[in-house]
MARSEVO-724502 format. One record per residue (C-alpha): residue in one letter; x, y, z. Coordinates in Angstrom, 3 decimals, padded with zeros to 6 digits, m for minus. Each point is the difference from the previous one (the first is absolute). Layout:
BEGIN
@aa->A; px->X; py->Y; pz->Z .
...
END
This chain:
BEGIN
@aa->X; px->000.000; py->000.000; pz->000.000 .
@aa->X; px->000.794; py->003.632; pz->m000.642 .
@aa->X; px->000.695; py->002.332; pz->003.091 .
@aa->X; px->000.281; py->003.652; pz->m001.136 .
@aa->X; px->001.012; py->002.964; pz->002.558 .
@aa->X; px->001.044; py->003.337; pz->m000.757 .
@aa->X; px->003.864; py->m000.719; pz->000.648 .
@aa->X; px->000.016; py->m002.611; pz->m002.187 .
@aa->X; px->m002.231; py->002.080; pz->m003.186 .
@aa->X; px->001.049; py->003.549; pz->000.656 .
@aa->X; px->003.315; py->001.713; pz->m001.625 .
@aa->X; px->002.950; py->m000.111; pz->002.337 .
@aa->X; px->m000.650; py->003.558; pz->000.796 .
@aa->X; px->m003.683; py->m000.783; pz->000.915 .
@aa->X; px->m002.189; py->002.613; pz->m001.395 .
@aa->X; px->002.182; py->002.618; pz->m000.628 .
@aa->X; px->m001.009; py->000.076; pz->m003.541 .
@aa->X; px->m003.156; py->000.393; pz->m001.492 .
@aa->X; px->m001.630; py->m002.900; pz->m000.044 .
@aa->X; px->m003.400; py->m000.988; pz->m001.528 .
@aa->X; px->m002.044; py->m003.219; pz->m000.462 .
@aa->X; px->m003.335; py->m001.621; pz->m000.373 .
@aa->X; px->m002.264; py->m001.266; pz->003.347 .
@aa->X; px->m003.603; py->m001.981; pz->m000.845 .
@aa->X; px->m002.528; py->001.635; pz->002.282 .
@aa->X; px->m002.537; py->m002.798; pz->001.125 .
@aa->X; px->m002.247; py->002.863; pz->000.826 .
@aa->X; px->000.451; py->001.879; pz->m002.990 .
@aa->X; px->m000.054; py->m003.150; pz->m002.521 .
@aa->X; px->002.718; py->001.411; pz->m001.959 .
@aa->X; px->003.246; py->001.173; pz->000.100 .
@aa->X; px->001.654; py->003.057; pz->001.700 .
@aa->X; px->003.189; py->001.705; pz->m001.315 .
@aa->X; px->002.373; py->000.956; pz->003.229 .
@aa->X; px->002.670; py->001.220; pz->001.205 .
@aa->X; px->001.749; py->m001.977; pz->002.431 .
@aa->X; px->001.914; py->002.418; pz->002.733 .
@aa->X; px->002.073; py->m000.192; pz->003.529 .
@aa->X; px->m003.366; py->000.401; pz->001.370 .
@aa->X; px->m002.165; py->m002.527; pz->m002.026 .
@aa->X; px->m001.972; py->m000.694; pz->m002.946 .
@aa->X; px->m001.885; py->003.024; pz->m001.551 .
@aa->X; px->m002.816; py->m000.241; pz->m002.602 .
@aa->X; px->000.371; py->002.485; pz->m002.429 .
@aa->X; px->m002.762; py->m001.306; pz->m002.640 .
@aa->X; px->m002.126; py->003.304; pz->000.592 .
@aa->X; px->002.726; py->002.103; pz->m001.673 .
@aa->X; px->001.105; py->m003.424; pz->m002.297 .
@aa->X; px->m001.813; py->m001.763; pz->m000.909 .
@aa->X; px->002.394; py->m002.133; pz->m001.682 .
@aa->X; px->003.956; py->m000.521; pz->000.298 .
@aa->X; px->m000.023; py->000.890; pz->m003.480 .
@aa->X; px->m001.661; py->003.379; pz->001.212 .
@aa->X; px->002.596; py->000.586; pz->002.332 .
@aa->X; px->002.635; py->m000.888; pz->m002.700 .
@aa->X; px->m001.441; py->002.133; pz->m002.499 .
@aa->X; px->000.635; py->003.410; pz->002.458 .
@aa->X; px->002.869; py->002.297; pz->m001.033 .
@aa->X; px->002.058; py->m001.091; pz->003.133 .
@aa->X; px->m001.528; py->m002.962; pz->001.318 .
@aa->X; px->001.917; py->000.009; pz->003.079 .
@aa->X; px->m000.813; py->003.504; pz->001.216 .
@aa->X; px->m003.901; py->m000.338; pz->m001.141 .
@aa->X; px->000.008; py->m003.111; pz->002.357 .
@aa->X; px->002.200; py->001.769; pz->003.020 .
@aa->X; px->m002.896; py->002.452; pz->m000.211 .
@aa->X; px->m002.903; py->m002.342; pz->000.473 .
@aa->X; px->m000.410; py->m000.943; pz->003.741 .
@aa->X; px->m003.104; py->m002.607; pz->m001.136 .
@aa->X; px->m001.788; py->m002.231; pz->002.663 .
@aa->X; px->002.232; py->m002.452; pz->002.270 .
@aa->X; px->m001.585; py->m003.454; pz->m000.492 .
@aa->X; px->002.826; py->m001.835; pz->002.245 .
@aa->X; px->003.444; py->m000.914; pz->001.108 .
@aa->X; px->002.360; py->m001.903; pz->m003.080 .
@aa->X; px->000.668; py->m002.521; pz->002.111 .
@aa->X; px->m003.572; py->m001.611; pz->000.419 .
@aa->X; px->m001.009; py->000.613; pz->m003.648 .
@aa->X; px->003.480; py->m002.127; pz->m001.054 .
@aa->X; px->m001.018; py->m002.683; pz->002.414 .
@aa->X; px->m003.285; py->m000.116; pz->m001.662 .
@aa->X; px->001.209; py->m000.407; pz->m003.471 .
@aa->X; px->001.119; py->m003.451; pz->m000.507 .
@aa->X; px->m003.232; py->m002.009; pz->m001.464 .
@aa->X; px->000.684; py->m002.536; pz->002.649 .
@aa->X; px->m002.027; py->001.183; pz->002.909 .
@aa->X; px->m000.915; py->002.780; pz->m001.082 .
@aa->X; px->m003.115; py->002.055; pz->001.961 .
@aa->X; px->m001.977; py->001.121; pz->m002.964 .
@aa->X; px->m001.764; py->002.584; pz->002.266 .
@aa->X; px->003.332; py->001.775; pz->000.182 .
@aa->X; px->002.132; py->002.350; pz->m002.590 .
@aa->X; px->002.727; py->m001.444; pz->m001.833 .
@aa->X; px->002.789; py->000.378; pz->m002.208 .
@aa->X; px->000.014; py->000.238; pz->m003.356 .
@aa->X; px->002.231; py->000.694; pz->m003.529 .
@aa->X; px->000.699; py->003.043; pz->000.184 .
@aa->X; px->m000.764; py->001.112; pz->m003.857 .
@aa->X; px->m003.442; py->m000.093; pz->m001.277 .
@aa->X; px->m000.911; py->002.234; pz->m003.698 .
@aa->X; px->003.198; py->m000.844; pz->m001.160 .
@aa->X; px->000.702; py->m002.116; pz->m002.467 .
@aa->X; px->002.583; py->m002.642; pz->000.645 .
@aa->X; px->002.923; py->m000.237; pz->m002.525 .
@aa->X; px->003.114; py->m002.004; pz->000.779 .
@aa->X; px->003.429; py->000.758; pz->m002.336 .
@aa->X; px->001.668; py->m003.425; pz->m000.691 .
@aa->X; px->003.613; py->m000.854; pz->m000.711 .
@aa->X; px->001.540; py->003.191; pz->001.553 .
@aa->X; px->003.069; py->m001.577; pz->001.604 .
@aa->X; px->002.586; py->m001.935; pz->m001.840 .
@aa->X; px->m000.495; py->m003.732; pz->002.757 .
@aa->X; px->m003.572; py->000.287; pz->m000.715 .
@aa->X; px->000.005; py->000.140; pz->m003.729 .
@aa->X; px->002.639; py->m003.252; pz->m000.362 .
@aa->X; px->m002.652; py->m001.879; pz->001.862 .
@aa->X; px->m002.435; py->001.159; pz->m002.311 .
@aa->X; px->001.668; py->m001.226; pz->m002.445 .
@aa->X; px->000.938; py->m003.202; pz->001.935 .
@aa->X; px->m003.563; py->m000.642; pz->000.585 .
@aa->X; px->m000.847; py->000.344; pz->m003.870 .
@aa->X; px->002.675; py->m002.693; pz->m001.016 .
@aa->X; px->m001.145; py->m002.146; pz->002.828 .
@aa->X; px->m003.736; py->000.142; pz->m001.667 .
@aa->X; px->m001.156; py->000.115; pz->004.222 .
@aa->X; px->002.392; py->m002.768; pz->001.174 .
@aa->X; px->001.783; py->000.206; pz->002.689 .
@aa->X; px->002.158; py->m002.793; pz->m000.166 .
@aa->X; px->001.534; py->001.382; pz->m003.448 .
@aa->X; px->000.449; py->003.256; pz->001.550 .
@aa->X; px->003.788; py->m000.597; pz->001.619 .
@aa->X; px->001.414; py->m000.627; pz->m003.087 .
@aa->X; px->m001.331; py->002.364; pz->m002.104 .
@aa->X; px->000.925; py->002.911; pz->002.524 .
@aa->X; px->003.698; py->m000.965; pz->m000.162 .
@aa->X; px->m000.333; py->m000.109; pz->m003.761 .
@aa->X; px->m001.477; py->003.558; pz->m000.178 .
@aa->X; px->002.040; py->001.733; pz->002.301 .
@aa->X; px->003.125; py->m001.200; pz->m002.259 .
@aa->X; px->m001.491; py->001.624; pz->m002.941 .
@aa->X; px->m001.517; py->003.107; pz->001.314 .
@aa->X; px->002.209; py->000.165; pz->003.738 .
@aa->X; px->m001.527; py->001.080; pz->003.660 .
@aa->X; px->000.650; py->003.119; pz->000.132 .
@aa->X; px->m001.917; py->002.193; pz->m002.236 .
@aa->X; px->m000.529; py->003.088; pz->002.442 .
@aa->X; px->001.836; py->002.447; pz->m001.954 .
@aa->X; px->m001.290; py->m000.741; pz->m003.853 .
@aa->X; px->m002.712; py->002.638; pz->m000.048 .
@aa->X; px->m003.282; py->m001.014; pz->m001.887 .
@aa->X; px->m000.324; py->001.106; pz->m003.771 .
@aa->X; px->003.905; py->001.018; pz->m000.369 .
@aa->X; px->002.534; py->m000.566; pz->m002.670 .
@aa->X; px->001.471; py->m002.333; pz->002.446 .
@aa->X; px->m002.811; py->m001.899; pz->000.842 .
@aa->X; px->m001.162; py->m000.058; pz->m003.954 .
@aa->X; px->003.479; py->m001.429; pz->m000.605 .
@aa->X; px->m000.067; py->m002.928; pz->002.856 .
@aa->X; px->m003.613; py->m000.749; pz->m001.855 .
@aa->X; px->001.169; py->m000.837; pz->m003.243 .
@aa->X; px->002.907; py->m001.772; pz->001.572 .
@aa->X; px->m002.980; py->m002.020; pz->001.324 .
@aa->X; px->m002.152; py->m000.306; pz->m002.916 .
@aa->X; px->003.364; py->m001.168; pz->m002.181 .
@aa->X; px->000.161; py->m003.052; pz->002.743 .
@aa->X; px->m003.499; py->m000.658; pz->000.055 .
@aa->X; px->m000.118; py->000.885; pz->003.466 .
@aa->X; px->m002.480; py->002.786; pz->000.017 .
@aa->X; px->m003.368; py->000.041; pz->002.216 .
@aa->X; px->m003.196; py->002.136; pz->000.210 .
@aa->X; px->001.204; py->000.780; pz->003.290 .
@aa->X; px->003.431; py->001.305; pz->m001.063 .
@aa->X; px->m001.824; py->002.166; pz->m002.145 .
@aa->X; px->m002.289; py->001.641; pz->003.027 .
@aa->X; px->003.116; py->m000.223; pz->002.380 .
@aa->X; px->002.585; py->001.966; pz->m002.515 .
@aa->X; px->m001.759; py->001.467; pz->m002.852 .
@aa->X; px->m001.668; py->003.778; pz->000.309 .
@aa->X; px->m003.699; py->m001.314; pz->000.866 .
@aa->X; px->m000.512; py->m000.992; pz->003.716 .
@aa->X; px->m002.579; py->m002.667; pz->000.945 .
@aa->X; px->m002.810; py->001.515; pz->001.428 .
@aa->X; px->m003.460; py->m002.167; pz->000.900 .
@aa->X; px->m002.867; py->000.202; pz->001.471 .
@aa->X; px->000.765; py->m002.250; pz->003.097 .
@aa->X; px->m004.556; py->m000.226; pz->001.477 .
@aa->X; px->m002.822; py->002.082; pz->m000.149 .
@aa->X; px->m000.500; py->002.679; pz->002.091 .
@aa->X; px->m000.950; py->m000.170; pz->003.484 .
@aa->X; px->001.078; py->m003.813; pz->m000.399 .
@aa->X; px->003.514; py->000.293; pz->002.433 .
@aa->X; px->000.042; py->m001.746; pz->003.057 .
@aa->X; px->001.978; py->001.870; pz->003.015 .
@aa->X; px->001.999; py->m000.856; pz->002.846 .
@aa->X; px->m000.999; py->m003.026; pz->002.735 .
@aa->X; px->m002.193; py->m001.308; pz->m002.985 .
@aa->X; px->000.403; py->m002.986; pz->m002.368 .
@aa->X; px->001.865; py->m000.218; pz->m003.341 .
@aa->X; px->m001.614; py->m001.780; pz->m002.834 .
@aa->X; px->002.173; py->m003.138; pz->m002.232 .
@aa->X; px->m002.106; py->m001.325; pz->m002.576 .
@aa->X; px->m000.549; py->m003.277; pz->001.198 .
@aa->X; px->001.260; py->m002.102; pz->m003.363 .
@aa->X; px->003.663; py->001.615; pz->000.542 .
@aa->X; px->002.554; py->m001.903; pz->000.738 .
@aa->X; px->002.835; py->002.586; pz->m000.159 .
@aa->X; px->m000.369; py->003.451; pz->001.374 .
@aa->X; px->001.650; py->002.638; pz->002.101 .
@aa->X; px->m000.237; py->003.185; pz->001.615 .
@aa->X; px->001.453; py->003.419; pz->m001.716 .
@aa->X; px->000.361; py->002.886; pz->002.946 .
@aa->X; px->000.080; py->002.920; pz->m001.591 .
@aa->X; px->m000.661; py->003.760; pz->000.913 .
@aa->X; px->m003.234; py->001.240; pz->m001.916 .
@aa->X; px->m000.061; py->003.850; pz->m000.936 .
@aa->X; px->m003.128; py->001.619; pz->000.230 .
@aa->X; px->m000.720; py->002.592; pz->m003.089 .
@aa->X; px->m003.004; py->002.790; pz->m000.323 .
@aa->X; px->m001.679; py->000.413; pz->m002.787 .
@aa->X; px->002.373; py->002.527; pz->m000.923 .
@aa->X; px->003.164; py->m002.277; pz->000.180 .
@aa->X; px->001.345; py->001.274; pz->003.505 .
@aa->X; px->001.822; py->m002.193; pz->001.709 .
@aa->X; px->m001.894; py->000.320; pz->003.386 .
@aa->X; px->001.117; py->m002.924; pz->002.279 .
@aa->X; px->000.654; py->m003.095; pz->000.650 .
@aa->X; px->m001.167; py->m003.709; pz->001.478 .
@aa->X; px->001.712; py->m003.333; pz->m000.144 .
@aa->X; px->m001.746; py->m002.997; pz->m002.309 .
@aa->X; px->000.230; py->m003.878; pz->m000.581 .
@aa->X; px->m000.511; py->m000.354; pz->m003.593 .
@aa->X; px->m000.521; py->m003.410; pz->000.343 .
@aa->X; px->001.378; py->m001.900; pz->m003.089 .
@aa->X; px->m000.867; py->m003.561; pz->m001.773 .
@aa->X; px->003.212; py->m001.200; pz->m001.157 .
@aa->X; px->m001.640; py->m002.839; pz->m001.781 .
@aa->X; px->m002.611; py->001.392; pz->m001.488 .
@aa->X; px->002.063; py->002.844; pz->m001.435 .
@aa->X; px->002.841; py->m002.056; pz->m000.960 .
@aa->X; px->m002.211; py->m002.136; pz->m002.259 .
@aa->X; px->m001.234; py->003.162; pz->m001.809 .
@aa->X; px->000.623; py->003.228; pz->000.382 .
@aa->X; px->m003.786; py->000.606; pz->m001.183 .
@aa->X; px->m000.961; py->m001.353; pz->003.057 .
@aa->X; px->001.449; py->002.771; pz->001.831 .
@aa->X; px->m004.077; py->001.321; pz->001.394 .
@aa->X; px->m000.439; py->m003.279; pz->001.080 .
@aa->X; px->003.361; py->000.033; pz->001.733 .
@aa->X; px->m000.797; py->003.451; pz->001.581 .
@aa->X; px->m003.418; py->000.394; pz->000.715 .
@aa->X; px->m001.888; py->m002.532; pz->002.210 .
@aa->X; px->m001.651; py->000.618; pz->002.957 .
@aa->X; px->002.036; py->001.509; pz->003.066 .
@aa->X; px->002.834; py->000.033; pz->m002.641 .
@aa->X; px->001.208; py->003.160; pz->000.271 .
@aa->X; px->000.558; py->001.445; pz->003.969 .
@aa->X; px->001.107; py->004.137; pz->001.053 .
@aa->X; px->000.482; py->001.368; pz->002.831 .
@aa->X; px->000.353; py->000.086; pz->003.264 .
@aa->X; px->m000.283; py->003.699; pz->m000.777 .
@aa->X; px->000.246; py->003.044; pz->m002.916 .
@aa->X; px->002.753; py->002.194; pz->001.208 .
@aa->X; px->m000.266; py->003.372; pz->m001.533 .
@aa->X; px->003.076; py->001.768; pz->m001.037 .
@aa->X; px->000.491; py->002.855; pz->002.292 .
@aa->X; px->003.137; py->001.279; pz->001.936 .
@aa->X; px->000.579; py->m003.503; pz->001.745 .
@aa->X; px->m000.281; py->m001.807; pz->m003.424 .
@aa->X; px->000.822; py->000.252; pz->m003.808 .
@aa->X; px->000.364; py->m001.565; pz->m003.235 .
@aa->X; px->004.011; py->000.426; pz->000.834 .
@aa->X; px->m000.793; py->m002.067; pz->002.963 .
@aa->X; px->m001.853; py->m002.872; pz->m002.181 .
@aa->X; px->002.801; py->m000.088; pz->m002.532 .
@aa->X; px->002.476; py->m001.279; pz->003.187 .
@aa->X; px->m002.268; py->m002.060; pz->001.514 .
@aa->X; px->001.140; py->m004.069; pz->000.678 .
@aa->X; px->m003.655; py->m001.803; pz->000.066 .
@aa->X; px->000.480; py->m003.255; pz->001.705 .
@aa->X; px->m001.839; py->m003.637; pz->000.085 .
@aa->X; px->m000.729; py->m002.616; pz->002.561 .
@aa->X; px->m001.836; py->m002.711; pz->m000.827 .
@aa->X; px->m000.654; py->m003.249; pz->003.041 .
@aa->X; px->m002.387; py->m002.081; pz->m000.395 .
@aa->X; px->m001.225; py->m002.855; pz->002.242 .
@aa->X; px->002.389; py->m002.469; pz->m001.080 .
@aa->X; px->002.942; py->001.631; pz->001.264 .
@aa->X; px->001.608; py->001.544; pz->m003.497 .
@aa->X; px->001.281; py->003.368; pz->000.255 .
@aa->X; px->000.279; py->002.208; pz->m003.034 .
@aa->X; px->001.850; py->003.460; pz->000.449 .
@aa->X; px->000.788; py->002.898; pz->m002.950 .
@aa->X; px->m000.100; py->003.342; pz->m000.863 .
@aa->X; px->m000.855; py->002.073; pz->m003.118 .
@aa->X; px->002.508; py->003.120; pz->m000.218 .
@aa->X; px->m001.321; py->003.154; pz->m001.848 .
@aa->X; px->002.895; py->001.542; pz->m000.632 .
@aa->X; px->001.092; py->m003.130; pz->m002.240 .
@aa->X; px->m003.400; py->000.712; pz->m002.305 .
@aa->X; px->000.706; py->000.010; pz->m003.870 .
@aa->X; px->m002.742; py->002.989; pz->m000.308 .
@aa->X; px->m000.563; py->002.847; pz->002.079 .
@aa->X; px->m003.465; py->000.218; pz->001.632 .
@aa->X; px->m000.517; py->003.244; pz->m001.825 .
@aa->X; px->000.711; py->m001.716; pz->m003.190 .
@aa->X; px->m002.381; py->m002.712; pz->000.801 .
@aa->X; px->m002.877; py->002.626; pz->001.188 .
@aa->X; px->000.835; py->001.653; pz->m003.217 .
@aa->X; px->m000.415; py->m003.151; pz->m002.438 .
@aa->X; px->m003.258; py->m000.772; pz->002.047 .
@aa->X; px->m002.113; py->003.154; pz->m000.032 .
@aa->X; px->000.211; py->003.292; pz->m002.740 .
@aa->X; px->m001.588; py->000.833; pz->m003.306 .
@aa->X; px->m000.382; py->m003.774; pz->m000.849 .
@aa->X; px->m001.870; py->m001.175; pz->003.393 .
@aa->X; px->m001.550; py->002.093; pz->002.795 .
@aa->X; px->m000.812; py->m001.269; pz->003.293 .
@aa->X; px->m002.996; py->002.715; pz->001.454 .
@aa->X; px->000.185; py->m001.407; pz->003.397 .
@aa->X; px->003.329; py->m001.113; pz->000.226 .
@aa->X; px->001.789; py->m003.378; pz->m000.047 .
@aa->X; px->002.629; py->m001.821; pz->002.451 .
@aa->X; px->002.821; py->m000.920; pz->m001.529 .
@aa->X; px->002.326; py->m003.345; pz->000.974 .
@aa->X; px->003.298; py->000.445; pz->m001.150 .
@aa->X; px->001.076; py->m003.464; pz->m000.667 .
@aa->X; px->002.751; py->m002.153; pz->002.622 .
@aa->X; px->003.319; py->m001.231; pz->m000.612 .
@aa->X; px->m001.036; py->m002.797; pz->002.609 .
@aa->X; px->m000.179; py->m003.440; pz->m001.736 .
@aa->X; px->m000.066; py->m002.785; pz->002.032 .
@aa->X; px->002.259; py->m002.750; pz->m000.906 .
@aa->X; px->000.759; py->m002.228; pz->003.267 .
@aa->X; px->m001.247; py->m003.289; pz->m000.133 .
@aa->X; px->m002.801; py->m000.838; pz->002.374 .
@aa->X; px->m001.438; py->m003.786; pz->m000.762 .
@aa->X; px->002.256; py->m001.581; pz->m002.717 .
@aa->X; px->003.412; py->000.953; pz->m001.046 .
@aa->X; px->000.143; py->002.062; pz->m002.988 .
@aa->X; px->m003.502; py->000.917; pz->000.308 .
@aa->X; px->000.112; py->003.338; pz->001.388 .
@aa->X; px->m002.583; py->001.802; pz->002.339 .
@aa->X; px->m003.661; py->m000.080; pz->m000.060 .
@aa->X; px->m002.827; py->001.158; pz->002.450 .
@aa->X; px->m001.583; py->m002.665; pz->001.856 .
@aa->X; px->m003.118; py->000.804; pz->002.044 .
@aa->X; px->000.027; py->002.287; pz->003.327 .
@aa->X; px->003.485; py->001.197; pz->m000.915 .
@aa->X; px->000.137; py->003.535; pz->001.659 .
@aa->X; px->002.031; py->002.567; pz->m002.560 .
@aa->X; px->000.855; py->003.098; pz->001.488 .
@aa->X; px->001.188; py->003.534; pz->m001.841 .
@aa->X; px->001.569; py->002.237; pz->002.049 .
@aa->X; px->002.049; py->003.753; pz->m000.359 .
@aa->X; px->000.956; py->002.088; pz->002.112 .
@aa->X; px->m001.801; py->002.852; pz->m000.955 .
@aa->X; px->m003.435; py->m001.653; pz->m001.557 .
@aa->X; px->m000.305; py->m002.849; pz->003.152 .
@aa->X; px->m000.998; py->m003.558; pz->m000.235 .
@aa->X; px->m002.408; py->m001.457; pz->m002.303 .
@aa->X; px->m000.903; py->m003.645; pz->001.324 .
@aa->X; px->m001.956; py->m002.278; pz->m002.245 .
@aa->X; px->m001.247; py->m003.932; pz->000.686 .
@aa->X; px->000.615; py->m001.903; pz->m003.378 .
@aa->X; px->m003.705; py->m002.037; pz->m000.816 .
@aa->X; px->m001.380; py->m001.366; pz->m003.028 .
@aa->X; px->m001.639; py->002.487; pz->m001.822 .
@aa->X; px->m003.782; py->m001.416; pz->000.401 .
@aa->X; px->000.297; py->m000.519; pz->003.606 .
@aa->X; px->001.220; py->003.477; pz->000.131 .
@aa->X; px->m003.066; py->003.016; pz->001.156 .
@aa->X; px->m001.618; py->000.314; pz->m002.882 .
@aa->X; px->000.156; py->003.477; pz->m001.458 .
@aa->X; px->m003.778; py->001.554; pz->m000.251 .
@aa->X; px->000.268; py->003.563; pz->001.039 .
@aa->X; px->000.823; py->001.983; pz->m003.498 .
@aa->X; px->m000.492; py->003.372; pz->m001.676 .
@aa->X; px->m003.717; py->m000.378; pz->000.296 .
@aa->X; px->m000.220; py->m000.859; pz->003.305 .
@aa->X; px->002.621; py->003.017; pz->001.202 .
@aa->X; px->m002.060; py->002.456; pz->m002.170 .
@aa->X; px->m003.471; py->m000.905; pz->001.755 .
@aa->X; px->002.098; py->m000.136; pz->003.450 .
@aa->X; px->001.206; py->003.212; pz->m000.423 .
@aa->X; px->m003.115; py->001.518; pz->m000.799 .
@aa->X; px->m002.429; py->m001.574; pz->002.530 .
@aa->X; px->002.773; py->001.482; pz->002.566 .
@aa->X; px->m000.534; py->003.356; pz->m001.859 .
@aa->X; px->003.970; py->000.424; pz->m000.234 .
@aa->X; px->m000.068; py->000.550; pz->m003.749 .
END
């Protein structure tokens, strides 16, 4: 079971920052937008309505500073509430804390992640084969691709190199040429948050976690904040075609944020994400131990670039979208056979943590024993307006 406190979800300088998130109001029958202080939990849905609301403001932060809203409780009991297990439905708890925004996910941004892309492509969603393959690729294309930068001369020239040996991938192209990945990871209003479960679709076999930090953009393209995500990923499913990437990506409880938005402000920048180490722990109830970490200064793109190739003239985004930046995290230590690699098994607990964005704490469940997801756009909309908020 899942045992969330503030020390263990919070920043390591508590809340310093400004910090914003999502509670479900039993009372209410809806969600409340709130901002989550030294002195509790604050609904601030009667000034907005929506995160996206908030995020939409010319400086988020300060428009939130300025808005005392309604205490509804201490942190403390609504994390305790929050894990399904047990949990008093009379009582708030937490939730993801993004809701208008629609959820996009850049792929292939570090150089680790996009050999195992293309490991998983040769492999056709084998794990066995995988081993060999990866010592075969990184002889032709090397480990240590963190200074090529996407699109260049340099990169162009290492591609035909590749092409000449019949040696290129789909993936190389994403991971080196000038057009990033970028994919709708689930619907809106579909994330799961913190304490909650995380979907697998139950006919994978071979599947992992990806921590990464996930940007959240206006609908102007401003960079306003940021949360931590599990992009969970079906190495299988992918790996036997890449045209199965939706069905890879988007199941239910597939795609968790949280614990909390932190706004940019004095405490916290986009400098700040660009040096941030995002690490993994994943136990589960056998014993295994998986540790990692996804650095952000080793990303191929910069997050501006990304934000840049997602929204402009081409695509708009009215209300926003939350952007995960991809991981350099792939998991390769055996945990059943040799050779075999890693793979979720059920009740594994993965945790996300940075110093600056907290803990994000996820229980690993097949996707239809997961909560199903049945609060959407509707739903909010009517919500909203029977609470006379809009």
């Amino acid at each position: 079971m899942i045992s969330l406190t503030p020390r263990d979800t919070l920043p390591e300088d508590g809340t310093h920052g400004t910090l914003v998130g999502r509670v479900w109001l039993p009372q209410a029958g809806g969600p409340a937008v709130v901002a989550v202080r030294g002195d509790g939990v604050f609904d601030v849905t009667a000034r907005f309505p929506t995160v996206s609301a908030l995020c939409e403001e010319t400086d988020p932060a300060s428009a939130l500073h300025a808005t005392r809203g309604e205490r509804i409780g201490d942190l403390e009991a609504i994390l305790a509430n929050t894990p399904p297990d047990g949990r008093d439905k009379t009582r708030p708890h937490l939730l993801a804390p993004v809701d208008l925004q629609v959820l996009k996910a850049a792929g292939v941004t570090f150089a680790i992640s996009m050999l195992e892309r293309v490991i998983e492509e040769r492999a056709r969603g084998n794990p066995s084969s995988a081993e060999a393959i990866r010592k075969e690729v990184v002889r032709l294309v090397g480990d240590d691709l963190s200074k090529l930068k996407p699109g260049s001369e340099q990169a162009m020239r290492l591609k035909q190199v590749l092409i000449d040996q019949n040696a290129w991938s789909q993936y190389l192209e994403v991971g080196i040429g000038p057009d990033a990945e970028v994919f709708t990871k689930a619907p809106t209003l579909s994330s799961v948050g913190t304490g909650m479960d995380a979907g697998l679709h139950p006919k994978s076999t071979w599947n992992n976690p990806e921590p990464e930090v996930v940007l959240v953009v206006s609908g102007a393209g401003r960079i306003v904040g940021a949360a931590l995500g599990n992009d969970v990923n079906l190495r299988d499913f992918e790996g036997r075609s890449a045209l199965l990437l939706s069905k890879a990506k988007d199941n239910n409880a597939s795609c968790a944020i949280g614990p909390l938005l932190r706004l940019f402000d004095r405490t916290f920048s986009l400098d700040d994400v660009r040096k941030m180490d995002v690490g993994l722990t994943v136990k589960g109830a056998d014993g295994f131990v998986l540790e990692g970490h996804s650095s952000i200064s080793k990303i191929s793109r910069d997050p501006t670039d990304l934000v840049a190739q997602t929204i402009g003239s081409v695509h708009q985004y009215p209300d926003g979208f939350a952007l995960f930046l991809g991981t350099m995290f792939a998991p390769v230590k055996d945990r059943d056979a040799k050779g075999e690699g890693f793979t979720h098994k059920r009740d594994d607990i993965v945790t996300i943590a940075a110093p600056q964005l907290g803990k994000l704490v996820n229980r690993m469940r097949s996707s239809d024993e997961c909560e199903p997801w049945s609060f959407g756009l509707s739903a909010l909309m009517k919500n909203l307006a029977q609470r006379k908020v809009l």
